[in-house]
Phi, psi and omega in degrees: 000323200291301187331322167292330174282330189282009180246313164304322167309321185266351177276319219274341178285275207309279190321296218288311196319298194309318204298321206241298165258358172313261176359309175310287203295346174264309180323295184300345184280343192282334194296325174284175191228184172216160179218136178232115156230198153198137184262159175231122002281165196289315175327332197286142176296138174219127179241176182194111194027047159102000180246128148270123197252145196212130136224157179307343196239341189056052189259064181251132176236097181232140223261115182241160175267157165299148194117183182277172175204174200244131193243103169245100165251157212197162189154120173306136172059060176175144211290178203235171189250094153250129191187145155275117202257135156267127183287128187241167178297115171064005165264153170263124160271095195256118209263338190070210172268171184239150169239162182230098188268136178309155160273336168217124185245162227275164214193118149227147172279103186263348173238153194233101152201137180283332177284359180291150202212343155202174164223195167198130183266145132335118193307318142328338198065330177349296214241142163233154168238128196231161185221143193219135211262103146239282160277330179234196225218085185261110226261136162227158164268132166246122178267128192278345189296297193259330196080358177285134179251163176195071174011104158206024166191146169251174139221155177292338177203168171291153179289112159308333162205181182185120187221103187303154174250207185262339176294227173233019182202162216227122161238137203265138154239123190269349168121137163083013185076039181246125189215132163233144167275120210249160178238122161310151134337127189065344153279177211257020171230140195245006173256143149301164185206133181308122176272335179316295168302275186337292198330289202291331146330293186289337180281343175260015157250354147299338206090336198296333195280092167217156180054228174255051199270146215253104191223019146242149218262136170245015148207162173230105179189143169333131156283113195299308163321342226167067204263029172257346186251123166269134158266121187266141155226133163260209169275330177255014206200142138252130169275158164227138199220130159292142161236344193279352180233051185006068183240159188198157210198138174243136183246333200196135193209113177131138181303112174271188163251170169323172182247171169221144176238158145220191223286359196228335189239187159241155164267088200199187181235111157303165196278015176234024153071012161304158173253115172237147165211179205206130187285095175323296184319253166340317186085358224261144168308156174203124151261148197272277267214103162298338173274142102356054199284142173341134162220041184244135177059034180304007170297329204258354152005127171232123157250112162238124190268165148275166178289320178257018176223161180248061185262132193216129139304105215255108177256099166302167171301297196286027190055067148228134194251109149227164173299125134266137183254330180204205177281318185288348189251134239267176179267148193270085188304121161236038181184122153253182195011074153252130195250061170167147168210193161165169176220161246271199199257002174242342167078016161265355152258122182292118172262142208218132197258165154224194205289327161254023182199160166251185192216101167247143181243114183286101202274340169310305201262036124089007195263177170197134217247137161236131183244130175295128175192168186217107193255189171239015174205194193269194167251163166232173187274146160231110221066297168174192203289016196250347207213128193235154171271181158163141194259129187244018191098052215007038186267162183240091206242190179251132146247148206234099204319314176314307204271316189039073186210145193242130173270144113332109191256268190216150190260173159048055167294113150281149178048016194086350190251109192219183161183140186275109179240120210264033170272305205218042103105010210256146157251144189231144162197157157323055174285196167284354191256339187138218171259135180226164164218155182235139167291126146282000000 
């Protein structure tokens, strides 16, 4: 019987407890919010009004009451985070990732020559190709892998351009209409080959050579599906050219703007300033732009697609930068004197350069932010939409968009030449020592 009251006692103590405080504990659970990010480096301390929170990964998910709060993260010897965030009731506040930059960041030299005079990654990054100034002009392959280097082509002067396939072959252009097609290293064809020659070759066993037909070439680039096929633009024509089995196809006849390809089309601005493209499958024409863009100096023409839409950033001869979102809708001008663009590494934003300053346009939210800045080449995305490179008197620094505060990278950019891969987070650029790179 005593056994029976105490029990009866702890339900009727328990029943009351619940009774009483359950309640409490749901009103306050209704009042919170939650915040999520992940910090880089994972180590760094993050307090949020003085309470400090660590995970091994730097992964936080954390339960806040609604209202403002004060977010301070830190780590010795590197710049810091501090802002206020607001907790909205039953929301995730999602921060994404956040980064912290070192004050002196770790550097390694991966290719070692005082003689490098440019380099180039490979779409992959695996592989770099660098050019070394002595008597000539001296081309090597370098495998990031293996550590192995390799000779395998000179010239008389540096390249105008140099456009990687995904593959094993390269196409140079050296100027004056001298443009060659190069085989890497380890392929089975080990001479260069005029693409210059191939062109003119193919066009005259086609027939396609007649009159005052036009037989330099003035772009060049890889068909993806195929890197044995090039798309040629002359002044008067675009081509699609096998060249190792010396066939040529005229696909378009008549003045374009530069072209932009993917993996299924062409891209380009006709001489009455349509934006049109044409199905590499089919051939058959489609015009994108129901508007009309300049169509005085389609050379200085800028196209940039998104990737997975047939959505485009339009840069005119006269700077003026619009959107286009779709065929039906006239383009949205969102720039004047803009000479470079591009959208962000998630493509919901445009970053648009002009001469002292940038400009981003936000497309969901139709808004657009300006920052005063000043490179000597355009700026790019870095990381993600909060943060951009940009080159200065040859220092390489972040701009930290939000924030409008310029981080420090790196000093003494030889030539100008660096590059971001935003896959595996590495900066790669030029010193006087060789290719150097940094981890992010």
């Amino acid at each position: 019987m005593k056994k029976f009251l105490i029990f009866l006692s702890v339900v009727v103590i328990l029943g009351l407890g619940a009774f009483f405080i359950l309640p409490h504990f749901q009103a306050n659970n209704e009042t919170m919010g939650f915040l999520r990010f992940k910090i880089y480096p994972a180590e760094s301390t993050v307090k949020i009004n003085n309470r400090t929170y660590q995970d091994p990964q730097g992964v936080l998910n954390i339960s806040l009451p609604a209202g403002k709060h004060k977010l301070l993260i830190s780590q010795p010897d590197y710049s810091f985070i501090e802002e206020e965030i607001i907790i909205e009731r039953g929301k995730t506040l999602n921060l994404g990732n956040l980064f912290l930059f070192p004050n002196n960041w770790q550097k390694e030299n991966i290719i070692a020559s005082k003689a490098m005079e440019s380099f180039y990654l490979t779409p992959d990054s695996n592989r770099i190709i660098y050019i070394d100034k002595n008597s000539d002009f001296h081309w090597y392959l370098f495998n990031r892998n293996t550590q192995e280097k390799e000779f395998f082509w000179k010239t008389s002067n540096l390249p105008q351009d140099v456009i990687l396939s995904s593959k094993k072959t390269m196409i140079v252009n050296l100027g004056k209409n001298n443009w060659q097609i190069i085989f890497l290293p380890k392929s089975l064809i080990q001479t260069s080959m005029s693409l210059t020659d191939i062109f003119k070759q193919s066009l005259a066993n086609a027939g396609l050579k007649k009159g005052a037909t036009s037989m330099e070439i003035i772009q060049a680039d890889f068909y993806s599906q195929n890197e044995n096929n090039l798309v040629i633009r002359t002044k008067d024509a675009l081509y699609l050219l096998d060249f190792l089995n010396r066939n040529v196809e005229k696909i378009y006849e008549g003045i374009v703007s530069p072209f932009i390809l993917d993996e299924s089309n062409i891209y380009f601005l006709k001489e009455n300033g349509v934006l049109t493209k044409i199905s590499f499958q089919t051939k058959q024409e489609q015009q994108i732009s129901l508007f009309s863009f300049e169509n005085q100096e389609l050379e200085q023409t800028k196209i940039i697609k998104r990737k997975n839409n047939d959505e485009f950033l339009i840069i005119e001869s006269s700077q003026k930068a619009s959107y286009l979102k779709s065929s039906e809708n006239i383009p949205l001008i969102i720039g004047d004197n803009v000479y470079d663009g591009s959208f962000s590494l998630d493509e919901k934003e445009i970053l648009l350069n002009l001469k002292d300053k940038i400009e981003i346009y936000n497309i969901e939210q139709d808004i657009k932010s300006a920052t005063k800045l000043y490179a000597d080449m355009p700026a790019k995305w870095f990381l993600n939409n909060e943060y951009l490179l940009f080159l200065k008197d040859k220092s390489l620094n972040i701009l930290l968009v939000k924030e409008n505060k310029i981080w420090p990278m790196s000093t003494n950019i030889k030539n100008n030449n660096f590059f971001y891969d935003p896959t595996i987070n590495y900066v790669f650029y030029l010193s006087d020592e060789g290719v150097m790179k940094i981890s992010i």
